[in-house]
N, C-alpha and C positions, 0 to 999 in steps of 0.2 A: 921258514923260508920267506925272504923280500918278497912281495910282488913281483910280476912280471912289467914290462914296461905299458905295454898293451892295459895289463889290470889298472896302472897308474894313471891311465890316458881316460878309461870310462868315466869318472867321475866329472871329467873336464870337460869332454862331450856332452855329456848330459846338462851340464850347467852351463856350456853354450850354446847349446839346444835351446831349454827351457829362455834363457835371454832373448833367443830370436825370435820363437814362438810367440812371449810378451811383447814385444814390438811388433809384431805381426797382428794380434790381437789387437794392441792398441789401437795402432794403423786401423783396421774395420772396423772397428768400433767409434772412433773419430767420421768414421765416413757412415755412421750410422746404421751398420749392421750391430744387431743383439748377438752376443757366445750363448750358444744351445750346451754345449759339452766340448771337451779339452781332452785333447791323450785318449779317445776312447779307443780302449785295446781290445779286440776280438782274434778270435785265434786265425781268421783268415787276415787279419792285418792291424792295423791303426790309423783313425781318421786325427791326423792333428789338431783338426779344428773344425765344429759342426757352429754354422753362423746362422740367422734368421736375418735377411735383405727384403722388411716388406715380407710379401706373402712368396718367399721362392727359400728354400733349403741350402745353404750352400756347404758343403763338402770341402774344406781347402788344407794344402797338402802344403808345408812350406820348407823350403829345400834353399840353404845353408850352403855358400860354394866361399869360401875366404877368396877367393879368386877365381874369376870368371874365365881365366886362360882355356882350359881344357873344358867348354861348357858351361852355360849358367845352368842355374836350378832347372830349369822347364826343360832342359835336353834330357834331364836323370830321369825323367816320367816318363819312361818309355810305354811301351804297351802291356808290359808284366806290372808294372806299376802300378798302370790304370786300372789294370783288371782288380787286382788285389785292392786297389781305393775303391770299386766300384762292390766286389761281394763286401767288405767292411761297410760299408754306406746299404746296402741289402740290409745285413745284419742289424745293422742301428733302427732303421726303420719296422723292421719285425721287433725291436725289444720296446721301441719306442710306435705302438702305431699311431698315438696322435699325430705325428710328424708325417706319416705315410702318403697325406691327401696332399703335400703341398707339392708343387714343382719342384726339380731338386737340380742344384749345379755341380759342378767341379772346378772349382778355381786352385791356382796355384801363385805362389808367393814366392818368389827369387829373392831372398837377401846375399846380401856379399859385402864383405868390408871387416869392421870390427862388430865382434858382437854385441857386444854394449850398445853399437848406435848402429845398427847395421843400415845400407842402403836398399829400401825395399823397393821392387817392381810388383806388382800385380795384377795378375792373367784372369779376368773374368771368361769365366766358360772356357777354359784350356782346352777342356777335350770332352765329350759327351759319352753318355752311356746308351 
């Protein structure tokens, strides 16, 4: 049996995912934040990107809109969102306790455009916990 269209679609998501995240990463890294961890998945959720800014944790969540018509990225973080980024960021810091002592952020990252080059915004301290 073919694929479904939907089964046909994940692969492409995923690897325009993975493309925005890379530029997203970039991007902090260029502005002199260190990558701590990538894609960590917990069953209460996934932090896309755990960054070291100096002595402060940051948490950044980056959210992919090909078009900002209906929303940019930073609208989709709603409060179910946060929650869920906020017990995943619990979770890392209990697997991880060296990490535990530092102050800790949540930033968000809006890309939109083409994935390959997408056009990033970025939310220091979006929303607190």
């Amino acid at each position: 049996m073919p694929p479904t269209a939907e089964a046909r679609r994940i692969p492409y998501r995923r690897a325009r995912g993975d493309a925005v995240e890379r530029a997203a990463r970039d991007m902090l890294v260029a502005a002199g934040l260190r990558e701590i961890a990538r894609n960590a998945n917990f069953r209460v959720g996934e932090l896309d990107l755990v960054m070291r800014d100096h002595d402060c944790l940051v948490f950044v969540e980056v959210r992919y809109r090909r078009d900002a018509r209906f929303g940019g990225g930073a609208a989709s973080v709603d409060a179910r969102k946060q929650l869920r980024l906020v017990r995943a960021a619990q979770v890392f810091l209990l697997r991880h306790p060296a990490w535990a002592m530092l102050p800790c952020r949540f930033d968000v990252i809006e890309a939109e455009g083409d994935p390959d080059s997408p056009r990033l915004h970025w939310i220091r301290a979006a929303f607190s916990a």
